[in-house]
LOROMAR-402333 format. One line per 5 residues: number of its first residue (from 1); for each residue x, y, z of N, C-alpha, C, O. Coordinates in Angstrom, 3 decimals. Example, Ala and Ser with C-alpha at 12.3 -4.5 7.8 and 13.67 -1.06 7.14 Angstrom:
BEGIN
1> 13.190 -5.690 7.800 12.300 -4.500 7.800 13.200 -3.300 7.800 14.236 -3.319 8.465; 12.850 -2.250 7.080 13.670 -1.060 7.140 12.900 0.030 7.870 13.409 1.138 8.039
// end
This chain:
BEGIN
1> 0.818 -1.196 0.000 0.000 0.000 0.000 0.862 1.259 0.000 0.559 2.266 -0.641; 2.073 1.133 0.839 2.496 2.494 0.862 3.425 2.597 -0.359 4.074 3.624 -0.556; 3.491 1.514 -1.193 4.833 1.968 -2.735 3.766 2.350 -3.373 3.962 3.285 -4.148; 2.075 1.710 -3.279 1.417 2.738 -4.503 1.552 4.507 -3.985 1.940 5.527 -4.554; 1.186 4.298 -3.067 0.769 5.568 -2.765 2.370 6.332 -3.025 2.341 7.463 -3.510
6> 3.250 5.935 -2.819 4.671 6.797 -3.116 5.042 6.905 -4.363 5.932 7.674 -4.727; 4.233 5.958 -5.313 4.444 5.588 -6.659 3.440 7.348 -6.901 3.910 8.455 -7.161; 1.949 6.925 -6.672 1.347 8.225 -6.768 1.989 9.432 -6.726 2.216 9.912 -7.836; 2.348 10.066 -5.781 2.977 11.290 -5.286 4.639 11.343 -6.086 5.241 12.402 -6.263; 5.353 9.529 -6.629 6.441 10.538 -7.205 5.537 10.624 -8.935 6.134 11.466 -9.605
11> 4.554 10.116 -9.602 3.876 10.633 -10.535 3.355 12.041 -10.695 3.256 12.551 -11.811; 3.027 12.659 -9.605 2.830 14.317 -9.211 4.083 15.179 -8.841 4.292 16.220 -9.463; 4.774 14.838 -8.014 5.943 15.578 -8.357 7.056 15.781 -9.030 7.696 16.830 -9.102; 7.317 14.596 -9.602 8.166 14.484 -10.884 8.127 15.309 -11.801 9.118 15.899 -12.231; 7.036 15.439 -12.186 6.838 16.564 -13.369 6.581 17.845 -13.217 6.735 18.813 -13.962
16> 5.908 17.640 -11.478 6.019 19.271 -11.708 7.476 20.053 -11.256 7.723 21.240 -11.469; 8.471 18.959 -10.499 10.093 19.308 -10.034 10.881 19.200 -11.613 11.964 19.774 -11.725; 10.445 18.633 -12.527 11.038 18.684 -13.567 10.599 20.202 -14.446 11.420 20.851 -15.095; 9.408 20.499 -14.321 8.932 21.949 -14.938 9.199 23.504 -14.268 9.144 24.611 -14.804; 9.541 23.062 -12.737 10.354 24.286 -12.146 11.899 24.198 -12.276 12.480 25.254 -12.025
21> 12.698 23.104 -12.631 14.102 23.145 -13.083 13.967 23.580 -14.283 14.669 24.540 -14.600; 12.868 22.901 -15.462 13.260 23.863 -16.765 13.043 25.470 -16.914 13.688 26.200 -17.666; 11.865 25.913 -15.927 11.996 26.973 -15.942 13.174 27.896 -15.458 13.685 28.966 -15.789; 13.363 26.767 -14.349 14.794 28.228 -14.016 15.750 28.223 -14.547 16.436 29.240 -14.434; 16.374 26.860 -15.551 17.037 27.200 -16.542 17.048 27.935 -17.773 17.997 28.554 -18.254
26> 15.840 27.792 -18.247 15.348 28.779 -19.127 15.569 30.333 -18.808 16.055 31.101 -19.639; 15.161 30.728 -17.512 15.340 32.001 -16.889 17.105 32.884 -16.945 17.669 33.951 -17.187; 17.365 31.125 -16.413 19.154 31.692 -16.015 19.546 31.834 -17.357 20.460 32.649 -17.484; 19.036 31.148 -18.736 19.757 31.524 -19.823 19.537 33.169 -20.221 20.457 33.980 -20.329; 18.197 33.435 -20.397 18.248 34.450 -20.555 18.459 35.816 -20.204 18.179 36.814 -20.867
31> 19.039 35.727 -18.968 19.168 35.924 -17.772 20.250 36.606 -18.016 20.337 37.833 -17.977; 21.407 35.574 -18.364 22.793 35.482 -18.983 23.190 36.041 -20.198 24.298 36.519 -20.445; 22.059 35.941 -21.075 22.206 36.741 -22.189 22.110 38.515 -21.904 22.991 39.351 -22.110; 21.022 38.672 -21.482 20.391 40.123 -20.918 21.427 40.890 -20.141 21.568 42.099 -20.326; 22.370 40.019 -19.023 23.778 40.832 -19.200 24.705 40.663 -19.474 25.689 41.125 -18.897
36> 24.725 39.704 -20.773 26.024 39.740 -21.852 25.721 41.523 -22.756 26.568 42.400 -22.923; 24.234 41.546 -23.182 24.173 42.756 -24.212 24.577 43.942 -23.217 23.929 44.185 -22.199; 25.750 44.677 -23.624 26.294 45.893 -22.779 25.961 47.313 -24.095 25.947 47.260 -25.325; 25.702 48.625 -23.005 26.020 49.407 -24.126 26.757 49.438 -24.990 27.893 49.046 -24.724; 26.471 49.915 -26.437 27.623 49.587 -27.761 27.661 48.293 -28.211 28.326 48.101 -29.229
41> 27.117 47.369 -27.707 26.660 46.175 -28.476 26.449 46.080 -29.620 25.221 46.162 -29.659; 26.890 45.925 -30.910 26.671 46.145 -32.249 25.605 45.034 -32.020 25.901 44.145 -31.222; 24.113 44.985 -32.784 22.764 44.403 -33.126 23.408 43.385 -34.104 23.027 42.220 -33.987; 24.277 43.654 -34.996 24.774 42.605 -35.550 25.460 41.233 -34.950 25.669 40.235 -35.640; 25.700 41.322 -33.882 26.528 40.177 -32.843 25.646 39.627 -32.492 25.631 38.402 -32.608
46> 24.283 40.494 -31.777 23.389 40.197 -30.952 22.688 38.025 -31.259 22.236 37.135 -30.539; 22.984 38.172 -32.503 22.097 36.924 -32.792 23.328 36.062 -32.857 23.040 34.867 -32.778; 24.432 36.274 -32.961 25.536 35.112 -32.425 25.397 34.792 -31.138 25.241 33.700 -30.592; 25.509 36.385 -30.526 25.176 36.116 -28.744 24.413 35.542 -28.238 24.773 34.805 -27.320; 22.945 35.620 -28.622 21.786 34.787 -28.147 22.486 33.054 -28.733 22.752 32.357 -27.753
51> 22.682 32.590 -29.636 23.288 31.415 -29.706 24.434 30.542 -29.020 24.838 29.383 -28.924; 24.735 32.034 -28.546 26.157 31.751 -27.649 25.354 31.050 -26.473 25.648 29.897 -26.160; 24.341 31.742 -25.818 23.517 31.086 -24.634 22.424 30.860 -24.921 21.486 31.480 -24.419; 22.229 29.617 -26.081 21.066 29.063 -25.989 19.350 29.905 -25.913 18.357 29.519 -25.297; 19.501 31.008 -26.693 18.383 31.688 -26.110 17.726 31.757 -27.889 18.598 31.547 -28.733
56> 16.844 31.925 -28.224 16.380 31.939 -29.664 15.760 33.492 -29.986 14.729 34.076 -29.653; 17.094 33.889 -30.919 17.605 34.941 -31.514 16.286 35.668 -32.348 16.159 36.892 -32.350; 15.583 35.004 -32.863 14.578 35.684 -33.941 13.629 36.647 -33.666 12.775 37.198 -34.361; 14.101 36.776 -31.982 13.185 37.856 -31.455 13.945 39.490 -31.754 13.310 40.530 -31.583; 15.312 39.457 -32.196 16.071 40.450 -32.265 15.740 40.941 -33.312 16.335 41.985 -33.583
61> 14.724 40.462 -34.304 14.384 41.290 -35.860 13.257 41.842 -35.121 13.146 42.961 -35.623; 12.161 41.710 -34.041 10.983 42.236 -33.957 11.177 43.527 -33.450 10.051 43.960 -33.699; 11.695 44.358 -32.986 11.986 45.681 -32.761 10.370 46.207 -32.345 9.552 45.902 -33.213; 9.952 46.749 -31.472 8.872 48.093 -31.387 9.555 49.637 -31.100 10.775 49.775 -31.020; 8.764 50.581 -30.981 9.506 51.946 -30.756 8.489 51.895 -28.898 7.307 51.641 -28.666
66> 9.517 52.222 -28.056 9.108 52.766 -26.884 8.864 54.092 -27.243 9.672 54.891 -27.719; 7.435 54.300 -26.921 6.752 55.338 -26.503 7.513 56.318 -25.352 8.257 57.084 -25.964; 7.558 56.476 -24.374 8.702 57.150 -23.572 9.650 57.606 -23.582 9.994 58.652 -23.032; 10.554 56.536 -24.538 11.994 57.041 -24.907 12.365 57.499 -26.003 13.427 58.066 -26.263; 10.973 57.121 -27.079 11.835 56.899 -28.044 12.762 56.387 -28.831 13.152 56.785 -29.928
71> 13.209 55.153 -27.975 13.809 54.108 -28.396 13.261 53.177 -29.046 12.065 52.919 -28.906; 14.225 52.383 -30.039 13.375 51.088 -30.122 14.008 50.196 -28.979 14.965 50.479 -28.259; 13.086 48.826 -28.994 13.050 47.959 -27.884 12.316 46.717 -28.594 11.274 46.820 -29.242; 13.201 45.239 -28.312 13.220 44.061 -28.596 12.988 42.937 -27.185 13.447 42.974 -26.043; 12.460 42.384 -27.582 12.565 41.399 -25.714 12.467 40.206 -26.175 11.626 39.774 -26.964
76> 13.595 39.503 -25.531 13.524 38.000 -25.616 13.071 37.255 -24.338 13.792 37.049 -23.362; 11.696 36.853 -24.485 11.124 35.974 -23.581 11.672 34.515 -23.148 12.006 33.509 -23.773; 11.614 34.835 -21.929 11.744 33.067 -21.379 10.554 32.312 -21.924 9.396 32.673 -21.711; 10.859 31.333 -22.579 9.752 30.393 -22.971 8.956 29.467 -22.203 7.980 28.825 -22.589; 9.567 29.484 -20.923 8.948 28.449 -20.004 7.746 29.085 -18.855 7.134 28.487 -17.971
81> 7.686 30.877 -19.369 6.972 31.949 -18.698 6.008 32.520 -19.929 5.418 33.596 -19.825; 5.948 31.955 -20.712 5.059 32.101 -22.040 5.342 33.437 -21.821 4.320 33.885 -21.300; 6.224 34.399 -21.935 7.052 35.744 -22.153 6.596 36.485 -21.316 6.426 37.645 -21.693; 6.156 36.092 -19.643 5.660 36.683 -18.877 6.979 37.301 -18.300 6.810 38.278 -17.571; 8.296 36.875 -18.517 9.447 37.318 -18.038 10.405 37.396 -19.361 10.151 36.730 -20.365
86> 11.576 38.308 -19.262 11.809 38.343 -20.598 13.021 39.515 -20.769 12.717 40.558 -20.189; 13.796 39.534 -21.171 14.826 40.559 -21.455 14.634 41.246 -22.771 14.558 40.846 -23.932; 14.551 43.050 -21.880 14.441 44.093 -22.910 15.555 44.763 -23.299 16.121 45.337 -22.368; 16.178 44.907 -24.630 16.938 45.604 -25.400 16.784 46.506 -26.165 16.528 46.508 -27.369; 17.000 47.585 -25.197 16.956 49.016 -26.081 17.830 49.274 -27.079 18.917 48.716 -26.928
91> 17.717 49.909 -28.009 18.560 50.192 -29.092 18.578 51.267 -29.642 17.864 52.145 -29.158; 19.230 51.513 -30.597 19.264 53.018 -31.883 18.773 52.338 -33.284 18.157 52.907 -34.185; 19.230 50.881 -33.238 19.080 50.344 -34.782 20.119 50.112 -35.262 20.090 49.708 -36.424; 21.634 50.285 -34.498 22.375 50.141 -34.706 23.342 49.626 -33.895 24.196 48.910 -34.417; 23.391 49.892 -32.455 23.792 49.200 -31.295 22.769 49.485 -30.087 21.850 50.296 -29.978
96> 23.340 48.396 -29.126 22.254 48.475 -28.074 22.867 49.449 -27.269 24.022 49.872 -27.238; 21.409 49.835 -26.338 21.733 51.081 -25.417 21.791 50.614 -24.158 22.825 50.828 -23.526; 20.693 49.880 -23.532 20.861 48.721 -22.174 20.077 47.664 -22.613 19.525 47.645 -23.713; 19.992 46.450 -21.466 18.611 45.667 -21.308 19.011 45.408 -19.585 19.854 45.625 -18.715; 17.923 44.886 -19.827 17.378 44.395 -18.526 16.331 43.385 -18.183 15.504 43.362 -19.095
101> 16.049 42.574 -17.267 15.345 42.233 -17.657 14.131 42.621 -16.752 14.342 43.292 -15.742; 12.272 42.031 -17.236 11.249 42.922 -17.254 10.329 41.535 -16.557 10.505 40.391 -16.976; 9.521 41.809 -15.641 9.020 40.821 -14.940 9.452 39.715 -14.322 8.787 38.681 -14.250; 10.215 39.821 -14.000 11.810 39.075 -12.937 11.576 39.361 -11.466 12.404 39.004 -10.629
// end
């Protein structure tokens, strides 16, 4: 009786101890990326860099213009936070200005 029942409970936590390790790896990558990009960052590196740490680059073509600054601004979401967390990269269009990251 008590291996089902331990059988049960490691069927429930298994997956959900396996879905809070991918998330925080997911996090720490991007994490890692967000302060690799330093001011003067040429935008051209940027998508080696994201490859450098595992983070998926194709978010660096989506650009919006911040309202506030006037900047543009790119964010690469953690995927395991469906982009509820996520590193923002300000830019000129030509190199980056900061990031940081945004719901962290």
């Amino acid at each position: 009786m008590l291996s089902a029942v331990l059988k049960v409970v490691a069927c429930i936590v298994a997956p959900l101890a396996l879905f809070i390790a991918w998330m925080q790896w997911e996090t720490h990558k991007v994490a890692s990326f967000c302060g690799a990009v330093h001011a003067g960052t040429p935008l051209a590196s940027l998508k080696q860099l994201a490859d450098d740490y595992g983070v998926d680059g194709h978010w660096i073509n989506k650009s919006i213009v911040d309202e506030r600054t006037k900047d543009r601004v790119f964010f690469v979401p953690v995927a395991a936070t469906i982009g509820e967390v996520a590193c923002a990269v300000h830019h000129d269009g030509v190199v980056a200005k900061s990031s940081h990251m945004v719901g962290a």
